[in-house]
N, CA, C and O of each residue as an XYZ file, in Angstrom:
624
protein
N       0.763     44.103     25.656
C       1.470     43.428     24.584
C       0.508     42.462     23.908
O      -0.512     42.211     24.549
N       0.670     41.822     22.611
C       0.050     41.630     21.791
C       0.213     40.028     22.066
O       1.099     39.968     22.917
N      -0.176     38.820     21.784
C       0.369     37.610     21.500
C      -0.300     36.988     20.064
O      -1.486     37.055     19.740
N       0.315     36.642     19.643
C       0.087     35.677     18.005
C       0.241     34.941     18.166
O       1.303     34.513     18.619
N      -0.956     34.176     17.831
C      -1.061     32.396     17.882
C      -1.537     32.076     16.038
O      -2.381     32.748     15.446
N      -0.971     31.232     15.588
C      -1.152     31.128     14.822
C      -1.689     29.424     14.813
O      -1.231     28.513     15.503
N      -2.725     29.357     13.868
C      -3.936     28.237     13.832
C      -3.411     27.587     12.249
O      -2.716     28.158     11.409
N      -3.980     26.280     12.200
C      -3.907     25.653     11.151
C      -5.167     25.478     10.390
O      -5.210     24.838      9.339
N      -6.234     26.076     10.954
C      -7.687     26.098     10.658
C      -7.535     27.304      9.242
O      -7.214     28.478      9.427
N      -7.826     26.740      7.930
C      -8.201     27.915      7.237
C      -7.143     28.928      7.565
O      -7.711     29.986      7.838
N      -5.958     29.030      7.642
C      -4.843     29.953      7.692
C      -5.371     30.745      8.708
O      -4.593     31.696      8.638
N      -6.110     31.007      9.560
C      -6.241     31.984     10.383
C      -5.211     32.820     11.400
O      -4.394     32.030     11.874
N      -5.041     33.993     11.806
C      -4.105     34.668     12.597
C      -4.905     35.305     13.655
O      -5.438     36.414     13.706
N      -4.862     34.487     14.349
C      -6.388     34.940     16.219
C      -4.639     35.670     16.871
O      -3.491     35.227     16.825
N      -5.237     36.919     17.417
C      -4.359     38.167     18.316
C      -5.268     38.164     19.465
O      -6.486     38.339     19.449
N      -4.495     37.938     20.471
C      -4.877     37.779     21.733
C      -4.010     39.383     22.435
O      -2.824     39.652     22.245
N      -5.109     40.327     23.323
C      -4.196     41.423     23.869
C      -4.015     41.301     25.461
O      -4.884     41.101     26.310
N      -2.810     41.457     25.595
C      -2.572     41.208     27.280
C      -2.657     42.499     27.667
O      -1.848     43.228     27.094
N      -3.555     43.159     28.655
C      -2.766     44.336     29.030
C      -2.044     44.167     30.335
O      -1.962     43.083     30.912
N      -1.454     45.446     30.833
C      -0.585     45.475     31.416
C       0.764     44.873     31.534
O       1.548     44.903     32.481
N       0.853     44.378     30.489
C       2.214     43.620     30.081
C       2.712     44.418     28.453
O       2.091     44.285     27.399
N       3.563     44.966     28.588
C       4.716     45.598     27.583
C       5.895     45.055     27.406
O       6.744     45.309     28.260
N       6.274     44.142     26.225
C       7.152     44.188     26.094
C       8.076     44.548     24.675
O       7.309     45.096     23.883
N       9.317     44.438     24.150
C       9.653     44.365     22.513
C       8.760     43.642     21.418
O       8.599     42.427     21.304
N       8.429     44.252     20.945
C       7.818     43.757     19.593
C       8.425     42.640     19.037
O       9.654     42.578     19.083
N       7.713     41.639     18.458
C       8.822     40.366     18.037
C       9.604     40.525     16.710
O       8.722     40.059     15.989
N      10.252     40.727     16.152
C      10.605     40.674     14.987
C       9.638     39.866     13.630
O       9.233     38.712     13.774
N       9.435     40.471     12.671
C       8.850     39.972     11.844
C       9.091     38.457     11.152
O       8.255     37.712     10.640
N      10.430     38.286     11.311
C      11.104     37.013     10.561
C      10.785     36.303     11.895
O       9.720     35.703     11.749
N      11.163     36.174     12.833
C      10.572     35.422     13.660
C       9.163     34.573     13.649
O       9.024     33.362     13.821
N       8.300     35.434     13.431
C       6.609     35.140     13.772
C       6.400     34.219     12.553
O       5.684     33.217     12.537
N       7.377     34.874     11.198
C       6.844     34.123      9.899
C       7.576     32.247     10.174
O       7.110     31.158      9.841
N       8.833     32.612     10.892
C      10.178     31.574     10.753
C       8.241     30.268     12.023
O       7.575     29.332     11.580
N       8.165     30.818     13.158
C       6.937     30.047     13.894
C       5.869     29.608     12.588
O       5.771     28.436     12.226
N       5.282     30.456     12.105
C       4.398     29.634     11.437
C       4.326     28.971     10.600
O       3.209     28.531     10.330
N       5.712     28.498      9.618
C       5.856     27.864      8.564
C       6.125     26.557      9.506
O       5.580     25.472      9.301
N       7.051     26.817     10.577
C       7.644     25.266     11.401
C       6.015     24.843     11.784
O       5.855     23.622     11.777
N       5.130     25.413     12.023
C       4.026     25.040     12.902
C       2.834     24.277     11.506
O       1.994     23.445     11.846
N       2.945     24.663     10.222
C       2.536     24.504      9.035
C       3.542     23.299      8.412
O       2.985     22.503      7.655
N       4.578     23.158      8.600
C       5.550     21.994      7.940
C       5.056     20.797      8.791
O       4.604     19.799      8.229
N       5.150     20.900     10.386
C       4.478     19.937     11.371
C       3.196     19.750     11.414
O       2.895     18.865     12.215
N       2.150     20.319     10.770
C       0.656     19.780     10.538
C       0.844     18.997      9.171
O       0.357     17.872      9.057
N       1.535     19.574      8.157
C       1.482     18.443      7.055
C       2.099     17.693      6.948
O       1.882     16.769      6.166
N       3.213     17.789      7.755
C       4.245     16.364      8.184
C       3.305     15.302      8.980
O       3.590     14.105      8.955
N       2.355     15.710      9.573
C       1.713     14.584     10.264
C       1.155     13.730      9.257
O       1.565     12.583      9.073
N      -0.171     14.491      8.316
C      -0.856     13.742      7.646
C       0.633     12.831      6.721
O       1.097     11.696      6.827
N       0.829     13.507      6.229
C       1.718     12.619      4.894
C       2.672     11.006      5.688
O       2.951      9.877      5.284
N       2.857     11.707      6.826
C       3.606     10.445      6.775
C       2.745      9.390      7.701
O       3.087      8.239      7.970
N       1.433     10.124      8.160
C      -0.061      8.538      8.519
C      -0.487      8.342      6.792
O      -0.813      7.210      6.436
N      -0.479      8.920      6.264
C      -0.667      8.214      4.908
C       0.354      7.152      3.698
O       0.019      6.430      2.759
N       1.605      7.488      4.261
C       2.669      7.145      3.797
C       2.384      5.257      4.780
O       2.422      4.048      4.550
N       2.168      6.052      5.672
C       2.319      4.511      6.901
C       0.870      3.250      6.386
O       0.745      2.027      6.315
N       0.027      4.453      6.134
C      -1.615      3.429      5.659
C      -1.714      2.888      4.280
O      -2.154      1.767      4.026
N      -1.057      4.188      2.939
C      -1.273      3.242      1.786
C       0.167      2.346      1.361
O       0.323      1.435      0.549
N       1.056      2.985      2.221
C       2.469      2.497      1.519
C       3.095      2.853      0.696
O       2.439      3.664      0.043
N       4.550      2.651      0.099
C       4.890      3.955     -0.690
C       4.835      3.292     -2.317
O       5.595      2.630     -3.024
N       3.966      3.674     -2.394
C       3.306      3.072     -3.933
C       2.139      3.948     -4.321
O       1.063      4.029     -3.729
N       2.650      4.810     -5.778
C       1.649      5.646     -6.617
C       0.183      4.964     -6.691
O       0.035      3.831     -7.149
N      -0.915      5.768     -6.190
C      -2.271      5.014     -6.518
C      -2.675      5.367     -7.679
O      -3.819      4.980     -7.915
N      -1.978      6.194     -8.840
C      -2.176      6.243    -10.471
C      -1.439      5.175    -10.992
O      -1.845      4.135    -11.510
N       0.046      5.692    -10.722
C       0.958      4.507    -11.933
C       1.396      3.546    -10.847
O       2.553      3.964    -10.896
N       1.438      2.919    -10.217
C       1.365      1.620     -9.099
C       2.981      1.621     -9.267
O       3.466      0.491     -9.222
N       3.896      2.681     -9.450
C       5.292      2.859     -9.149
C       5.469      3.020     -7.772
O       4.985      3.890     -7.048
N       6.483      1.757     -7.379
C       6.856      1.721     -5.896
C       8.329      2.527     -5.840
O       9.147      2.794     -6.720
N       8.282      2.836     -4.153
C       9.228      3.573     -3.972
C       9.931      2.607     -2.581
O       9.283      1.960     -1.758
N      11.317      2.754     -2.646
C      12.338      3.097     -1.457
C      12.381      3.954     -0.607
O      11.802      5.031     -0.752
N      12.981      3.688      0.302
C      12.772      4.551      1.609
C      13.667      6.188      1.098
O      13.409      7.359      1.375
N      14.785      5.545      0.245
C      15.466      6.812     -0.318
C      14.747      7.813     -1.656
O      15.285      8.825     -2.103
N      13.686      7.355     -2.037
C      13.475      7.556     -2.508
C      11.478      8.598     -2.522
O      10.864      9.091     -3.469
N      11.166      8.518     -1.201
C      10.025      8.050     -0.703
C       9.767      9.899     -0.407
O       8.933     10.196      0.449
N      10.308     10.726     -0.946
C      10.299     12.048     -1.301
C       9.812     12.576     -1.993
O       9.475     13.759     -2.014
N       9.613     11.295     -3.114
C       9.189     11.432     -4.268
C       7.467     11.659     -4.663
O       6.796     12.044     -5.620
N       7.269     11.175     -3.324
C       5.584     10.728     -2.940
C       5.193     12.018     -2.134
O       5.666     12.515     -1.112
N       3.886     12.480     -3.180
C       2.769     13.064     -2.688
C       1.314     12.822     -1.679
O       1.012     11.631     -1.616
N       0.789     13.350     -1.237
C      -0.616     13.410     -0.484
C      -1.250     14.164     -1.242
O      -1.125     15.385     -1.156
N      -2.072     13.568     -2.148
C      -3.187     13.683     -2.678
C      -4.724     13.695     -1.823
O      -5.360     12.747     -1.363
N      -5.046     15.276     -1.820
C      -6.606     15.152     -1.032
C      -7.417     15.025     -1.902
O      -7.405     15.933     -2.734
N      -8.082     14.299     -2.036
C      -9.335     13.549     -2.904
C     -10.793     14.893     -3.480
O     -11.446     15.259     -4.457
N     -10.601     15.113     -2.195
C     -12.030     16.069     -2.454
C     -11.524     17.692     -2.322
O     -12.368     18.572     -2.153
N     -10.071     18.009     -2.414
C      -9.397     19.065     -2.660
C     -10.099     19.954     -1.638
O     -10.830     20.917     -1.866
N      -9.700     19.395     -0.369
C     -10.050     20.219      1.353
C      -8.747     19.816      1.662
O      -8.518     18.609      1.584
N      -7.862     20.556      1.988
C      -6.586     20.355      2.947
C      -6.420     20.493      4.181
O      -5.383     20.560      4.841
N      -7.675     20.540      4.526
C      -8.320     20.723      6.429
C      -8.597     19.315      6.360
O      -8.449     18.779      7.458
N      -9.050     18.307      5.175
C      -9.763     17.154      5.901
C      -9.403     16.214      5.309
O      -9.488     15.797      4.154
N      -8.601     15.628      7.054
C      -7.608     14.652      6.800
C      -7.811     13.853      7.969
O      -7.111     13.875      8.981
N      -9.139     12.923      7.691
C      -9.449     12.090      8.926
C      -8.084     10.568      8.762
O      -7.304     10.244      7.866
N      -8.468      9.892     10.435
C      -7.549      9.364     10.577
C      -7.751      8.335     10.078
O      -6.908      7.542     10.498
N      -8.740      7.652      9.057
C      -8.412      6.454      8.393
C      -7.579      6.239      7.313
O      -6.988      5.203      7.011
N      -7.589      7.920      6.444
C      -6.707      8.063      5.469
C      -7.444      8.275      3.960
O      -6.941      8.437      2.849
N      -8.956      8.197      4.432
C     -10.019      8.008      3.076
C     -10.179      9.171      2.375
O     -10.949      9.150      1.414
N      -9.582     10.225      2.672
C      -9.412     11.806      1.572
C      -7.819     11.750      0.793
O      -7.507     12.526     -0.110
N      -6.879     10.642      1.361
C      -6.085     10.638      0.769
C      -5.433      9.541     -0.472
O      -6.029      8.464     -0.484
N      -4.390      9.658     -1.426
C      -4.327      9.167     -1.958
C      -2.490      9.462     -2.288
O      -2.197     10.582     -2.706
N      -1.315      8.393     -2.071
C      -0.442      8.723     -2.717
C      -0.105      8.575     -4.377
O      -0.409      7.703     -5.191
N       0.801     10.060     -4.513
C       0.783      9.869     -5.694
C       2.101     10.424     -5.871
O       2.583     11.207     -5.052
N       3.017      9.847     -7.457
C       4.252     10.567     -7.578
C       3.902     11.721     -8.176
O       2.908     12.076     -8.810
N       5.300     12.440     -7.729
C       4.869     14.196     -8.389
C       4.853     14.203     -9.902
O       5.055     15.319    -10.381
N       4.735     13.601    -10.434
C       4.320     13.130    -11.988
C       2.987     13.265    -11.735
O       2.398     14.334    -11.897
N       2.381     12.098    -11.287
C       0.852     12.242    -11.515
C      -0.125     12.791    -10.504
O      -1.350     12.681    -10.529
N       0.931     13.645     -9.254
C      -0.332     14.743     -8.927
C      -0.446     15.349     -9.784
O      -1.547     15.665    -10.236
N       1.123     15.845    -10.477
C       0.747     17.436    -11.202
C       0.108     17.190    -12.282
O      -0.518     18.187    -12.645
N      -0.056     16.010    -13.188
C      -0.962     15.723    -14.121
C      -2.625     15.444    -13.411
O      -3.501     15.383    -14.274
N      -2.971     15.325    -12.369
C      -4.194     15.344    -11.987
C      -4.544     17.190    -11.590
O      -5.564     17.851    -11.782
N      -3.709     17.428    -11.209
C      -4.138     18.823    -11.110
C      -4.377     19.842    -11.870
O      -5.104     20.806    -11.632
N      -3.480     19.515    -13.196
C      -3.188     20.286    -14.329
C      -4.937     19.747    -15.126
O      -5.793     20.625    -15.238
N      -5.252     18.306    -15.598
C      -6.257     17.956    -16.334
C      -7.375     18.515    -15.316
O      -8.383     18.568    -16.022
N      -7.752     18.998    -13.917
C      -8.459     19.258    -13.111
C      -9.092     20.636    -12.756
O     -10.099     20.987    -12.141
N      -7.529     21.606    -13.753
C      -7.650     23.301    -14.032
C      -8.470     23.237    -15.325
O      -9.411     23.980    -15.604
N      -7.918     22.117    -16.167
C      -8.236     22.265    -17.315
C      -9.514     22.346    -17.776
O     -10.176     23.191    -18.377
N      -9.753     20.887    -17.197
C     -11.336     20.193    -17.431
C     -12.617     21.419    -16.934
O     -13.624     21.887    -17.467
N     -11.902     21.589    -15.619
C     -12.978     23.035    -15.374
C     -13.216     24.208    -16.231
O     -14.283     24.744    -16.532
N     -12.250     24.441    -16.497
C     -12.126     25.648    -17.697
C     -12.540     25.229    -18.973
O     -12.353     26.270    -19.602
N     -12.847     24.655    -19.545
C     -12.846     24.118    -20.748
C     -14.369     23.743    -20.329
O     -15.139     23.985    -21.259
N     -15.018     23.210    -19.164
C     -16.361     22.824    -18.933
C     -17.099     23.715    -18.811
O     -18.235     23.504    -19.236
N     -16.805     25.138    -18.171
C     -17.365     26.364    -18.259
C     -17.598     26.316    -16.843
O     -18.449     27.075    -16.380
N     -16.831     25.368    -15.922
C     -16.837     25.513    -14.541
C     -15.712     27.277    -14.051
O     -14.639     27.752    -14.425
N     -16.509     27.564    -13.326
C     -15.427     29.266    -12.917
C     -15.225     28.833    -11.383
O     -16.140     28.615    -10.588
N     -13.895     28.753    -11.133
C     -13.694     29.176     -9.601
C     -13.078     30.336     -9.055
O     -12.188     30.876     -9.713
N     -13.555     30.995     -7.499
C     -13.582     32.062     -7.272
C     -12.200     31.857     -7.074
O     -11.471     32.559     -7.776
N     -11.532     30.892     -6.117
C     -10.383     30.639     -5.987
C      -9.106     30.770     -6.992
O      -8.005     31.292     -6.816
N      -9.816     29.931     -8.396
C      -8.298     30.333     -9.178
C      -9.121     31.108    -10.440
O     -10.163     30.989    -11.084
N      -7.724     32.137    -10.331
C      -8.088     33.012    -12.106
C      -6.817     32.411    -12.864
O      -5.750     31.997    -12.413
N      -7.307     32.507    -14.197
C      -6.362     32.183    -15.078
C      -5.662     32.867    -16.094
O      -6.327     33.177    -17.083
N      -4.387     33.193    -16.070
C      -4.150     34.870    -16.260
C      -2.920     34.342    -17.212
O      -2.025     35.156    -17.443
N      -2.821     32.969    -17.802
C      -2.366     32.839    -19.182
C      -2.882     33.720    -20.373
O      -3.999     33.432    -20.802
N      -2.278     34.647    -20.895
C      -2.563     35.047    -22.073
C      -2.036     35.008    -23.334
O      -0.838     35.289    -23.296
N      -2.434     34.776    -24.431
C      -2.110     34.716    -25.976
C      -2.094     35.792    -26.732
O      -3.100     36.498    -26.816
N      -1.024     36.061    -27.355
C      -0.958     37.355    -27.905
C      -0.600     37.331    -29.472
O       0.564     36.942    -29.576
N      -0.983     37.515    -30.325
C      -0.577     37.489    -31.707
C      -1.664     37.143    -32.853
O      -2.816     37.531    -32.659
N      -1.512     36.790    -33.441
C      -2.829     36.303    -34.574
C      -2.947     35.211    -34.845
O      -2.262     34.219    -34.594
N      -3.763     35.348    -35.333
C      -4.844     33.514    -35.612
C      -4.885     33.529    -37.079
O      -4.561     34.432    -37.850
N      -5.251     32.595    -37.267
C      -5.116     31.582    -38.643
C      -5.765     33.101    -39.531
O      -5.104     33.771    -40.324
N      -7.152     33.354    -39.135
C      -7.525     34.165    -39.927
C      -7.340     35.860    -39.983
O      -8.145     36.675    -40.433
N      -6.101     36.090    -39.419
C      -5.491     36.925    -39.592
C      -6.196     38.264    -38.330
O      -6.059     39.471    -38.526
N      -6.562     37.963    -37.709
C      -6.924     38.718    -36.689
C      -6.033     38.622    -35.673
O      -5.472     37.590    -35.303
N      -5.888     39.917    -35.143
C      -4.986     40.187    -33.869
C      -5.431     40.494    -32.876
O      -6.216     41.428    -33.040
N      -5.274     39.942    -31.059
C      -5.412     40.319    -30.117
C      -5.223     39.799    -29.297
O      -4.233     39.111    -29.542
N      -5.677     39.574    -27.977
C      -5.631     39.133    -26.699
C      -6.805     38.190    -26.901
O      -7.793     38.381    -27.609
N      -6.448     36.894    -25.973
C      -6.713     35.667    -25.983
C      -6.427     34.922    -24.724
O      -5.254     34.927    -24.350
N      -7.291     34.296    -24.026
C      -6.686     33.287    -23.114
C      -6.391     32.117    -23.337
O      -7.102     31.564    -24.177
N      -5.412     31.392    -22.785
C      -5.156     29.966    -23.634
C      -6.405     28.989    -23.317
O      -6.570     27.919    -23.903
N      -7.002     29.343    -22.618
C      -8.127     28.458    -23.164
C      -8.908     28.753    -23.527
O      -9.861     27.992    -23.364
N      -9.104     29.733    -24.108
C     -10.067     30.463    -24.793
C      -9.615     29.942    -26.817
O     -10.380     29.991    -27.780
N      -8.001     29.459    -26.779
C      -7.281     29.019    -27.518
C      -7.841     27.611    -27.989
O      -8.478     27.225    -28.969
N      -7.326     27.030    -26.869
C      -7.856     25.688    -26.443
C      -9.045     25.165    -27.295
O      -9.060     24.422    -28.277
N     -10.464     26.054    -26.314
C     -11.531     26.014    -27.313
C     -11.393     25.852    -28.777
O     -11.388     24.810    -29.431
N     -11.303     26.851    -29.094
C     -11.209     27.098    -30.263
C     -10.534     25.879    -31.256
O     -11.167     25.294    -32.135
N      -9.064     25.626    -30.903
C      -8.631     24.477    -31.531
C      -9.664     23.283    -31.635
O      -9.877     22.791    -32.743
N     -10.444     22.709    -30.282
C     -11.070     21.674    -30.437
C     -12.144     21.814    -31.518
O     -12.280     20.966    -32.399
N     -12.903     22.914    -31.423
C     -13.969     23.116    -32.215
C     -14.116     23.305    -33.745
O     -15.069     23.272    -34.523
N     -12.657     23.537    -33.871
C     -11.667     23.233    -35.433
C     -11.442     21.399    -35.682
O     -11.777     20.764    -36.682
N     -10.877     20.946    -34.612
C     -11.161     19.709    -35.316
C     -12.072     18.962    -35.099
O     -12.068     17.988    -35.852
N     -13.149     19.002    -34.131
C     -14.362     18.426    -34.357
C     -14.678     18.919    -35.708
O     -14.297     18.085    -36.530
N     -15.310     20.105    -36.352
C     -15.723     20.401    -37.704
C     -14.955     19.607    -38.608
O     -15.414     19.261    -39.697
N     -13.482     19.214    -38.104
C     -12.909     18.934    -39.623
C     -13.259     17.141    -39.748
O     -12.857     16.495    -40.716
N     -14.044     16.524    -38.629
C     -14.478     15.453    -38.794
C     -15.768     14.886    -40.058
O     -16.118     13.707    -40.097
Protein backbone atom coordinates (compact mmCIF):
# COMPACT_ATOMS: atom_id res chain seq x y z
CA UNK A 1 0.00 0.00 0.00
CA UNK A 2 0.92 3.38 -0.87
CA UNK A 3 1.12 6.29 1.93
CA UNK A 4 0.79 10.18 1.02
CA UNK A 5 2.34 12.60 2.99
CA UNK A 6 1.84 15.70 1.93
CA UNK A 7 4.67 18.63 2.61
CA UNK A 8 4.34 22.33 2.78
CA UNK A 9 7.77 22.73 1.10
CA UNK A 10 7.14 24.04 -2.53
CA UNK A 11 3.74 22.02 -2.78
CA UNK A 12 5.46 18.81 -2.92
CA UNK A 13 3.59 15.18 -2.85
CA UNK A 14 6.64 12.56 -1.38
CA UNK A 15 4.76 8.66 -1.81
CA UNK A 16 6.17 6.48 0.50
CA UNK A 17 5.53 2.39 -0.58
CA UNK A 18 4.87 -0.10 2.20
CA UNK A 19 5.04 -3.48 1.00
CA UNK A 20 3.39 -6.19 2.30
CA UNK A 21 0.64 -4.21 3.56
CA UNK A 22 -2.67 -3.95 1.24
CA UNK A 23 -5.17 -2.12 1.98
CA UNK A 24 -8.49 0.15 0.27
CA UNK A 25 -7.38 2.85 -1.65
CA UNK A 26 -8.24 6.20 0.08
CA UNK A 27 -10.76 8.05 -1.59
CA UNK A 28 -9.77 10.98 -3.57
CA UNK A 29 -11.82 13.72 -1.63
CA UNK A 30 -10.30 12.59 1.34
CA UNK A 31 -6.44 13.05 0.52
CA UNK A 32 -7.49 16.54 -1.15
CA UNK A 33 -10.09 17.35 2.16
CA UNK A 34 -5.98 16.38 4.36
CA UNK A 35 -4.11 18.68 2.39
CA UNK A 36 -5.97 21.85 2.24
CA UNK A 37 -6.59 21.38 6.41
CA UNK A 38 -2.72 20.76 6.53
CA UNK A 39 -2.19 24.08 4.04
CA UNK A 40 -4.98 26.31 5.99
CA UNK A 41 -2.80 25.30 9.36
CA UNK A 42 0.68 26.36 7.88
CA UNK A 43 -0.80 29.73 6.86
CA UNK A 44 -2.86 30.07 9.84
CA UNK A 45 0.35 29.98 11.74
CA UNK A 46 2.27 32.69 9.97
CA UNK A 47 -0.72 35.23 9.75
CA UNK A 48 -1.74 35.17 13.03
CA UNK A 49 2.48 35.51 14.50
CA UNK A 50 2.20 38.42 12.27
CA UNK A 51 -1.11 39.66 13.26
CA UNK A 52 0.38 39.21 17.03
CA UNK A 53 3.99 41.20 15.93
CA UNK A 54 2.72 44.13 13.70
CA UNK A 55 -0.82 44.49 15.10
CA UNK A 56 -3.91 44.90 13.32
CA UNK A 57 -3.08 48.01 11.45
CA UNK A 58 -2.54 48.37 7.43
CA UNK A 59 1.32 49.07 6.87
CA UNK A 60 0.06 51.11 3.49
CA UNK A 61 -3.06 53.08 4.68
CA UNK A 62 -2.31 52.93 8.68
CA UNK A 63 -6.26 51.78 8.84
CA UNK A 64 -6.77 50.04 12.16
CA UNK A 65 -8.83 47.17 12.70
CA UNK A 66 -11.10 45.38 15.51
CA UNK A 67 -10.96 42.12 16.53
CA UNK A 68 -14.35 41.75 14.42
CA UNK A 69 -13.10 43.02 11.94
CA UNK A 70 -9.42 41.67 11.78
CA UNK A 71 -10.41 39.38 8.59
CA UNK A 72 -10.01 42.06 6.84
CA UNK A 73 -6.12 41.89 7.20
CA UNK A 74 -3.70 40.37 4.90
CA UNK A 75 0.04 38.83 5.11
CA UNK A 76 1.91 40.47 2.81
CA UNK A 77 5.38 38.58 1.85
CA UNK A 78 7.75 41.28 1.06
CA UNK A 79 10.08 39.48 -1.22
CA UNK A 80 7.07 37.37 -2.78
CA UNK A 81 8.54 33.71 -1.24
CA UNK A 82 5.61 32.15 0.64
CA UNK A 83 8.09 29.51 2.11
CA UNK A 84 9.86 32.45 3.94
CA UNK A 85 8.39 33.30 6.91
CA UNK A 86 11.05 33.65 9.60
CA UNK A 87 10.05 34.12 13.14
CA UNK A 88 10.75 37.76 13.61
CA UNK A 89 8.14 38.65 11.06
CA UNK A 90 10.72 40.73 8.67
CA UNK A 91 9.21 39.20 5.14
CA UNK A 92 5.99 40.28 6.39
CA UNK A 93 3.84 43.11 6.20
CA UNK A 94 -0.01 43.62 7.12
CA UNK A 95 -2.10 44.91 4.74
CA UNK A 96 -5.99 45.50 4.00
CA UNK A 97 -7.31 43.57 1.04
CA UNK A 98 -7.54 46.97 -0.64
CA UNK A 99 -3.97 47.54 -0.66
CA UNK A 100 -2.55 44.06 -1.14
CA UNK A 101 -4.55 43.80 -4.23
CA UNK A 102 -3.40 47.24 -5.32
CA UNK A 103 0.29 46.23 -4.59
CA UNK A 104 -0.05 43.22 -6.52
CA UNK A 105 -1.98 44.50 -9.36
CA UNK A 106 0.79 47.81 -9.80
CA UNK A 107 3.52 44.78 -9.30
CA UNK A 108 1.92 42.63 -12.58
CA UNK A 109 1.81 45.78 -14.08
CA UNK A 110 5.05 47.55 -13.52
CA UNK A 111 6.72 44.27 -14.71
CA UNK A 112 4.94 44.11 -17.84
CA UNK A 113 5.08 47.44 -18.87
CA UNK A 114 9.09 47.31 -17.76
CA UNK A 115 9.71 44.51 -20.16
CA UNK A 116 10.26 42.32 -17.04
CA UNK A 117 8.78 38.47 -18.32
CA UNK A 118 7.97 35.96 -15.66
CA UNK A 119 8.03 32.29 -16.23
CA UNK A 120 5.50 32.03 -13.50
CA UNK A 121 2.74 34.38 -14.74
CA UNK A 122 1.42 34.68 -18.47
CA UNK A 123 -0.86 37.26 -19.28
CA UNK A 124 -3.67 36.10 -21.36
CA UNK A 125 -5.81 39.45 -21.26
CA UNK A 126 -6.67 40.08 -24.74
CA UNK A 127 -8.04 43.11 -26.86
CA UNK A 128 -10.01 42.63 -29.67
CA UNK A 129 -11.36 45.28 -32.08
CA UNK A 130 -9.75 48.37 -33.67
CA UNK A 131 -7.68 51.20 -32.88
CA UNK A 132 -7.90 54.75 -33.49
CA UNK A 133 -6.30 54.15 -36.83
CA UNK A 134 -8.56 51.85 -38.05
CA UNK A 135 -6.72 48.64 -37.89
CA UNK A 136 -8.07 45.42 -36.62
CA UNK A 137 -6.74 42.63 -34.45
CA UNK A 138 -5.50 40.96 -31.48
CA UNK A 139 -3.78 42.88 -28.83
CA UNK A 140 -2.74 42.40 -25.28
CA UNK A 141 -3.85 44.90 -22.79
CA UNK A 142 -0.67 45.84 -22.23
CA UNK A 143 0.49 45.84 -25.25
CA UNK A 144 -2.66 48.56 -25.17
CA UNK A 145 -1.35 50.09 -22.24
CA UNK A 146 1.90 50.83 -24.05
CA UNK A 147 0.69 52.22 -26.62
CA UNK A 148 -1.72 54.69 -24.82
CA UNK A 149 1.30 56.01 -22.78
CA UNK A 150 3.42 56.59 -25.75
CA UNK A 151 0.39 58.65 -27.25
CA UNK A 152 0.44 60.91 -24.49
CA UNK A 153 3.93 61.37 -23.84
CA UNK A 154 4.11 62.59 -27.77
CA UNK A 155 1.14 64.73 -27.16
CA UNK A 156 3.36 66.63 -24.56
Amino acid sequence: MSRVTFGNRGGRIRVDTVKGKAGPPRPVEEVVRELKASRRAAEGDYRERSLAIHGLICARCSREFDEAHRHLLTVHHKDGNHQNNPADGGNWENLCVYCHEDVHSRELLGDYLGGASSPAREETVVYRGEDRSGTSGLATLGERLKQTLEKGKSRR
